[in-house]
SEKOL-584266 format. One record per residue (C-alpha): chain; x, y, z; residue number from 0. Coordinates in steps of 0.05 Angstrom, whole numbers, padded with zeros to 5 digits, always signed. Layout:
N
<site drenmi="A" c1="X" c2="Y" c3="Z" rovex="NUM"/>
...
***
This chain:
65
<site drenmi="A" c1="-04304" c2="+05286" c3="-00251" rovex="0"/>
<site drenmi="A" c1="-04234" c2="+05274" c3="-00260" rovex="1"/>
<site drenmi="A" c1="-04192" c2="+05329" c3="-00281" rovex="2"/>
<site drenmi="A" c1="-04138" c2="+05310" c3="-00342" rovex="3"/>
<site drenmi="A" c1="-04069" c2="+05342" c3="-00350" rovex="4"/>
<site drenmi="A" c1="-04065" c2="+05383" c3="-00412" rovex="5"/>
<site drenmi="A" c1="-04024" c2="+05350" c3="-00456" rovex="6"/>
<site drenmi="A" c1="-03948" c2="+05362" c3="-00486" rovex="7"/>
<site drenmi="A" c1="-03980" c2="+05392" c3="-00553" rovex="8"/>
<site drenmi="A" c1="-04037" c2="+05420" c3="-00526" rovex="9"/>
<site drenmi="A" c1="-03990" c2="+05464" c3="-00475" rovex="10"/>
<site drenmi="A" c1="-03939" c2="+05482" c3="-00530" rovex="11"/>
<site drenmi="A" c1="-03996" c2="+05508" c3="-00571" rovex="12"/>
<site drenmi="A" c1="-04017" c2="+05546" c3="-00516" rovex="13"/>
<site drenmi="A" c1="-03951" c2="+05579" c3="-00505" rovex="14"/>
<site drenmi="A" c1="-03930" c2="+05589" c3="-00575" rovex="15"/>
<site drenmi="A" c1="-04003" c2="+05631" c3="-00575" rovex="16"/>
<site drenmi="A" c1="-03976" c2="+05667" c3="-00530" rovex="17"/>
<site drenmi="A" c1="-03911" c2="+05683" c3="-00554" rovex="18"/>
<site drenmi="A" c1="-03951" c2="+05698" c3="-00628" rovex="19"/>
<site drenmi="A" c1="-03997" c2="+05740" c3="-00581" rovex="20"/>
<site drenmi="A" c1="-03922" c2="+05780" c3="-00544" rovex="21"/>
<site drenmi="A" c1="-03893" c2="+05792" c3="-00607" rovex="22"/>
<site drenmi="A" c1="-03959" c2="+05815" c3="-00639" rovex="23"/>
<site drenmi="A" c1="-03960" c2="+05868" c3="-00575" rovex="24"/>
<site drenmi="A" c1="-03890" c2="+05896" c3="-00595" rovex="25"/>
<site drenmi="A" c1="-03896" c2="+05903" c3="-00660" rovex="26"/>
<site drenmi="A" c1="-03966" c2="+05943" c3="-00647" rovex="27"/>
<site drenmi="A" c1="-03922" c2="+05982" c3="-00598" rovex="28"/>
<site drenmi="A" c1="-03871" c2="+06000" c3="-00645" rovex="29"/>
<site drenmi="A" c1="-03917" c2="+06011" c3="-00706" rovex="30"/>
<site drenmi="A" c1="-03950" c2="+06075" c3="-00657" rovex="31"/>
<site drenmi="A" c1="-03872" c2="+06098" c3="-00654" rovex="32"/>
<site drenmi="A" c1="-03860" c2="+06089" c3="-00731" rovex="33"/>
<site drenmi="A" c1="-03930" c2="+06106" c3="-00763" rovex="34"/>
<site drenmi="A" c1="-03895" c2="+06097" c3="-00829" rovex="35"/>
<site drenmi="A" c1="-03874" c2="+06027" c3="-00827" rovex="36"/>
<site drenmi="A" c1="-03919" c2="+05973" c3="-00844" rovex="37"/>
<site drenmi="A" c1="-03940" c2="+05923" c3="-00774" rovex="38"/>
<site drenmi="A" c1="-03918" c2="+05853" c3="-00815" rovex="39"/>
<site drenmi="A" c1="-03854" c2="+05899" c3="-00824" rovex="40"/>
<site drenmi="A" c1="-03840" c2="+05914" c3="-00755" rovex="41"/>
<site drenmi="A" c1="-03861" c2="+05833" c3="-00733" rovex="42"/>
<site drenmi="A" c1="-03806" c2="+05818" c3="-00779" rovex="43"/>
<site drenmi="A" c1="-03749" c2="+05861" c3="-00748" rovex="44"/>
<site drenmi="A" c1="-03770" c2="+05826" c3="-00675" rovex="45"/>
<site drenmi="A" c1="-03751" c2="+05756" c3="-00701" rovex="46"/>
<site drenmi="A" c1="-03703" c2="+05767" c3="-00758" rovex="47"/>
<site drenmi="A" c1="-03639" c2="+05764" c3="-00695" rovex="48"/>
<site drenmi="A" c1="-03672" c2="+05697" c3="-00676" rovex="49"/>
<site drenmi="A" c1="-03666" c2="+05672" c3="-00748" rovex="50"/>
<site drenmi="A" c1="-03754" c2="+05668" c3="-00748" rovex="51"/>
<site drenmi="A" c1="-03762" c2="+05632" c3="-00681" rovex="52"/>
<site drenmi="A" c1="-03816" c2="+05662" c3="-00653" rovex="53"/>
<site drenmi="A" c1="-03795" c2="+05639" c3="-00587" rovex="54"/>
<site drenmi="A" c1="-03729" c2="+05658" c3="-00579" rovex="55"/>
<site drenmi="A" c1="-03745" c2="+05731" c3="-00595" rovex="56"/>
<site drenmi="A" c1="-03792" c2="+05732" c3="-00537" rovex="57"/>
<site drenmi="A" c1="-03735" c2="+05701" c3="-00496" rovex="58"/>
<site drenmi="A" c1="-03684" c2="+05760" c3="-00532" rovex="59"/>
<site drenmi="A" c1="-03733" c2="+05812" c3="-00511" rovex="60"/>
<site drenmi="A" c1="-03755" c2="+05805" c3="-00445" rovex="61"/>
<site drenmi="A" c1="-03681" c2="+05781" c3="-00430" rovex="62"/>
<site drenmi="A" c1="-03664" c2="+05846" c3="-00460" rovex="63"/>
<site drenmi="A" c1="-03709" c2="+05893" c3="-00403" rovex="64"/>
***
């Protein structure tokens, strides 16, 4: 059985998951610390600074800890 390498879009999808999946976690997080405002809400505030990107918030939070 020969084993392929993943390829180029099939490992950006994966990570870009992952990021959706990071950024979902936070806003969760912050959503228990501000009960009254709305999860999509909170998402929104986590990638506004990044102008939407998705993956340069992850990179502005964790660079942030």
């Amino acid at each position: 059985m020969k084993l392929t390498k993943p390829t180029l879009l099939e490992r950006i999808t994966a990570i870009r998951d992952e990021v959706h999946a990071f950024i979902d976690a936070k806003a969760e997080e912050m959503k228990a610390e501000n009960p009254g405002i709305p999860v999509g809400v909170l998402r929104n505030m986590l990638t506004a600074g990044s102008g939407g990107c998705q993956c340069r918030a992850y990179l502005d939070i964790t660079e942030a800890k």
